[in-house]
C-alpha positions, 0 to 999 in steps of 0.5 A: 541592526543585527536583526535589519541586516538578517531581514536585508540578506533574506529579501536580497535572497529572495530577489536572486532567487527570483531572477534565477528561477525566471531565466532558468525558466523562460531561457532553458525551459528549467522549472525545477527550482520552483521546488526549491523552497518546498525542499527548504521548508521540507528540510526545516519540518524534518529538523524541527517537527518531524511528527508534523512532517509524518502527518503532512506525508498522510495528508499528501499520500492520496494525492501524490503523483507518480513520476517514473520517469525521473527514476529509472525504472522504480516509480517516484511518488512526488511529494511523499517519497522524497520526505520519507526519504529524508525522514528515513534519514533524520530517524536513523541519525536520531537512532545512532546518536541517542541510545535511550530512544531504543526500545527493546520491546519494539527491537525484539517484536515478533513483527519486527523480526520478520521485517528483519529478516524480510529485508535481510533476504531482499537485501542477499537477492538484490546481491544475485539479481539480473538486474542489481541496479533496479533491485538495490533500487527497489530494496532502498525504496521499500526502506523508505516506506517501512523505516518511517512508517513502521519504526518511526510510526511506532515513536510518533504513536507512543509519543502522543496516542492521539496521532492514531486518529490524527494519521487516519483523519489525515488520509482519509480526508484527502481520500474522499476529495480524490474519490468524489472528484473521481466519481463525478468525473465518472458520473458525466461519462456515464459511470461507463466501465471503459471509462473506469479503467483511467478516470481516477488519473492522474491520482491513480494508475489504474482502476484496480489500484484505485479499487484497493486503496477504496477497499482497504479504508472502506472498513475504517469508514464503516466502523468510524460511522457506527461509532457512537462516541462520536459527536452527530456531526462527525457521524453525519460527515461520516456517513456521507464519505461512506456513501461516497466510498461505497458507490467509488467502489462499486464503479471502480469495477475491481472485482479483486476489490469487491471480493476483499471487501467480503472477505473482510466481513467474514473475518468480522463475523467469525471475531462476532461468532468467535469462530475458532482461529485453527479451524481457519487454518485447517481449511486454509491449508486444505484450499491450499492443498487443492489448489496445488495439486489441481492448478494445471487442471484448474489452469487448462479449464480455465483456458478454454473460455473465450477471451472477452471484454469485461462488462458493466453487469455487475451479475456478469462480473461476480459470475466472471469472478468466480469462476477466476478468468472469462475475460482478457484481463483476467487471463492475462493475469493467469499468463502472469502468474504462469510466468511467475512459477516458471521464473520461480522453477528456474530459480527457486532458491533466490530469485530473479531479483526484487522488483525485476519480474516486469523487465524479465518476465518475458520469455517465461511466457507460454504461447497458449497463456498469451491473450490479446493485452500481452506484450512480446517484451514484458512491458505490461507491469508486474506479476499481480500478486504479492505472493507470486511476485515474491516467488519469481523475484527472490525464490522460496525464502522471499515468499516465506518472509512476506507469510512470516509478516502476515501470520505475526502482525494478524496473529498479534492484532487477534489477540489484542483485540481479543485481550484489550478491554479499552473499547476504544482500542478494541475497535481501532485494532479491529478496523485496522485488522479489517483493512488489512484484510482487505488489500492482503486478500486483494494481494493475490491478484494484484500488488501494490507495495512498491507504491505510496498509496498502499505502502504508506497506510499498510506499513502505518496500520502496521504501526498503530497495531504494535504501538498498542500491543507494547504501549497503549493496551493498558490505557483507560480512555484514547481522546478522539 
């Protein structure tokens, strides 16, 4: 009886529901309580199975869709961020009432004490900021990225080390639907370059966007091929998504991308060759010297090309790229960054704020760096760099906390690739450090941390890499 009335009350439920929903809708133009019981099931998954919600966040990721204007200015991904919020919170109450599941290895990470200190200091300018609102705005959402990703990533691998392969299966797959739709889509257009720049929406915002998430998994892709313990059928699929990665990169017309792409090669080959690690750091810091010393020089030799519109010709484009602007595009990122180190003169010890620099990066701009895609009121995006961004929005600390996590987690995954025997992990650490490559190199002309398609995966490669150095390195066999 108990069991008849339970069955009773759900379909009286469902009826209310139902009538509700479609008054709501054809009376008031009112759609949102459709999302009513996703939310309910979201809620249910995040109680009782919050692994599996983890895996459905990947799957969703390349597919996600950006609503900015139901955020106030930050940019909301539906459906990933409202359940990494939700599994943010399920994973902090977890935290605070079950002790054990602490561990001090992870707590005492070298990775995870610069994140603390990265979001300690994001957390004091968002105190300082122009704008306070849109930086607590901004510093809550990368929580929600870094939280579940990285902390509760590091739980969800320990757990079962076959979630590895099960989280890069799980976007990957969804990936390659997204970019075959998308090179199709371009194929009956002609694979024109103009029609590159929009054709991967509404999945993506932007070509250059679109060309890094394809880098940074283009790596993976590669190493997964190649990989002999896998079954010939796997392989075969395998190769297909690399032809299908390939020519998406190749017609995403980013060269930012491209040049990561390369860039990853040359670290492999010096791991292959066993290059020393200081000699890299010896000609980093001597790059870094001469391009400090001659930036205003390199800034007016650059200037004096025309601006003009990016071409097809893939020799054009290399040429164009090496020489660092010959196009508007190109330019406008340089008036970009100018605008940054301005910003970051005026207020080099805390910033204008996190995630502010689009809505103040105005009146910094010069009248000689303006091109014909600048706007007047700064409505053209952010400052495409991760390094610059951080420079003008939370001063010289802010800066130093984004190189803090990039020298622990690349000096921790060389070392454990160069430590582990496992061959398995071996390769994993690798590919994984690879891909990192990819978008950290692509982050100093572009940045997107502050969306779910590179955050997601970034933070969770992250993740993966920690997880093996405390836990997994000593094991003898990861199933696939």
């Amino acid at each position: 009886m108990l069991s008849l009335l339970k069955n009773q009350w759900i379909y009286i439920a469902g009826f209310i529901f139902i009538v509700i929903n479609c008054l709501l809708y054809f009376t008031h133009d009112f759609y949102f309580l459709n999302l009513l019981p996703f939310a309910l099931i979201t809620v249910f998954a995040a109680l009782f199975s919050l692994d599996k919600l983890f895996l459905f966040v990947a799957f969703c990721t390349p597919l996600s869709l950006n609503l900015e204007e139901l955020s106030g200015g930050v940019g909301l991904y539906l459906p990933t961020e409202p359940i990494l919020f939700l599994i943010m919170v399920i994973f902090l109450i977890k935290q605070v009432l079950d002790n054990s599941k602490r561990d001090r290895k992870i707590i005492n990470h070298p990775i995870s004490i610069a994140i603390y200190f990265h979001f300690a200091w994001m957390f004091l300018t968002s105190l300082t900021s122009e704008l306070p609102i849109v930086s607590f705005k901004y510093f809550l959402s990368q929580l929600w990225f870094v939280i579940p990703c990285y902390f509760f990533g590091i739980w969800f691998f320990k757990f079962d080390k076959k979630n590895i392969m099960r989280f890069i299966w799980a976007y990957l797959l969804p990936l390659t639907f997204v970019l075959l739709f998308t090179v199709i889509k371009h194929a009956s257009h002609g694979f024109s370059e103009e029609t590159g720049h929009w054709i991967m929406s509404p999945f993506f915002k932007d070509h250059t966007s679109y060309g890094a998430i394809i880098a940074l998994f283009f790596p993976i892709v590669v190493m997964l091929t190649f990989n002999k313990e896998f079954s010939f059928e796997t392989r075969s699929l395998l190769f297909v998504m690399l032809i299908i990665f390939s020519i998406a990169l190749f017609y995403s017309y980013t060269r930012a991308a491209w040049l990561s792409v390369v860039g990853a090669g040359m670290v492999y080959l010096l791991f292959l060759f066993k290059i020393k690690f200081r000699y890299l750091v010896y000609l980093g810091t001597l790059a870094g010297i001469f391009l400090a010393i001659n930036w205003t020089e390199l800034n007016y030799m650059i200037k004096k090309n025309d601006a003009e519109h990016t071409t097809e010709d893939f020799s054009k484009r290399i040429e164009s790229m090496s020489n660092v602007s010959s196009d508007a595009s190109n330019l406008e990122r340089l008036n970009r960054w100018n605008s940054a180190i301005v910003m970051f003169k005026n207020k080099p010890i805390v910033g204008y704020g996190p995630g502010t620099y689009a809505m103040v990066y105005a009146p910094f701009q010069a009248a000689s760096d303006k091109t014909i895609i600048s706007t007047n009121f700064g409505t053209g995006g952010n400052a495409h760099s991760e390094y610059l961004g951080r420079l003008a929005e939370q001063g010289f600390l802010g800066f130093i906390s984004i190189i803090w996590i990039l020298i622990a987690v690349f000096y921790t995954a060389s070392k454990l690739y160069l430590n582990v025997e496992n061959k398995q992990f071996k390769r994993i650490v690798m590919m994984l450090l690879l891909a990192l490559v990819t978008y950290f190199t692509h982050g100093i002309l572009n940045n997107y941390m502050d969306t779910d398609k590179a955050s997601v995966p970034i933070w969770t490669f992250i993740a993966i890499i920690v997880t093996i150095d405390v836990y997994h390195k000593k094991l003898e066999k990861l199933e696939k």
